[in-house]
Phi, psi and omega in degrees: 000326177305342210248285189305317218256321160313278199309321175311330153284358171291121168198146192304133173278011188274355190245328165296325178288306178264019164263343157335271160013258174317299194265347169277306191292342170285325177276297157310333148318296164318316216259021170288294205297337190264302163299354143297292249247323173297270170316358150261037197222092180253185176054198174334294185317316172322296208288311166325283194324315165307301185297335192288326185255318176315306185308353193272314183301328175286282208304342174269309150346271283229307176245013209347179239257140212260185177280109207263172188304155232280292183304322172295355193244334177292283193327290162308351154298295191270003235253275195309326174283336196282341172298331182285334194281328192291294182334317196277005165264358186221151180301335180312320192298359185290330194263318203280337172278349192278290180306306198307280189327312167325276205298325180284321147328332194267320165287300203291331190287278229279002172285306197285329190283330144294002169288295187324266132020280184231020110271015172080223167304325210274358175276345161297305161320306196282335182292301181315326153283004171260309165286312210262007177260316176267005184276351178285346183252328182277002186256305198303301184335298216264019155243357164310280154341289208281342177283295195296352199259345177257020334127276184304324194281326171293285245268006152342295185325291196281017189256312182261058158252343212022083159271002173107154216284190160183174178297164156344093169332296168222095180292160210277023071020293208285306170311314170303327162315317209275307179297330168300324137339286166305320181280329179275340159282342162289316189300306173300317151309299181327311197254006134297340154274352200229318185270317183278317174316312208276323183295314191283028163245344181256312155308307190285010165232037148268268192336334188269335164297336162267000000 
């Protein structure tokens, strides 16, 4: 099992490394840039905001925090990876994944530092639970995909610049990813539906208690 299971994750490394690259440096840029942009954010806006997530914080204390509706929470799961799967059938993705990885480093970045921002410590904690318990599986996801899919997307490129033949664009691997994929994002619905209301309903009435 070990060998078949190996291969699915084989891919030339002349080629994983600067699609690596390219999309860990586009993704930490974004979400530099969010975490800046977060902390410069005063006056009305500031204030808006502040009220907005305490009042988010009294109501899960108070009434805690339900379960959110079933498609709107698959959609928002699946929404960044299936755009990267999609990038990755067209040469656009050469432009288009870079900019994706961006803007997504950039909502996260800039969601968690408003946690941060205006609970102190205890904003680390509630961002972790809100981002970082399904963002430890959807973020890897969404550079797996995103790897292989700008990959796919040079070597389009290069097909119509005729640069000449190359291997299989998506060898029956890059679809065995996607399912493997697919699977650890139902895992991650599972645990915005089932796990994460009840853990943020029980910090936020720890938390209202202090």
């Amino acid at each position: 099992m070990r060998r078949p299971v190996a291969g699915i994750w084989d891919v030339p490394s002349a080629g994983v490394l600067p699609a690596l690259a390219v999309t860990a440096a586009c993704f930490a840029a974004g979400g530099l840039v969010g975490c800046v942009l977060a902390c410069f954010v005063d006056g009305v806006g500031g204030e808006s905001l502040g009220d907005y997530l305490q009042a988010f914080l009294e109501a899960a204390a108070a009434q805690g925090v339900s379960a959110p509706a079933l498609a709107s929470l698959v959609w928002s799961t699946l929404r960044w990876p299936l755009l990267a799967v999609v990038l990755g059938f067209t040469a656009i993705g050469l432009l288009g994944l870079p900019v994706l990885f961006a803007v997504r480093g950039f909502l996260l970045g800039f969601s968690i530092a408003c946690f941060v921002r205006a609970f102190g410590g205890a904003g680390c904690v509630l961002a972790l639970l809100v981002f970082g318990l399904t963002g430890a599986i959807a973020v890897p996801v969404l550079f797996v995909l995103g790897v292989q899919s700008l990959m796919a997307a040079r070597a389009l490129a290069s097909r119509f610049l005729g640069e000449g033949k190359r291997p299989a664009i998506y060898p029956k691997r890059y679809f065995v990813r996607c399912g493997w994929c697919a699977a650890a994002l139902c895992v991650c619905c599972v645990l915005d539906y089932l796990v994460v209301p009840a853990l943020l309903s029980g910090l936020a009435g720890a938390l209202m208690l202090i």
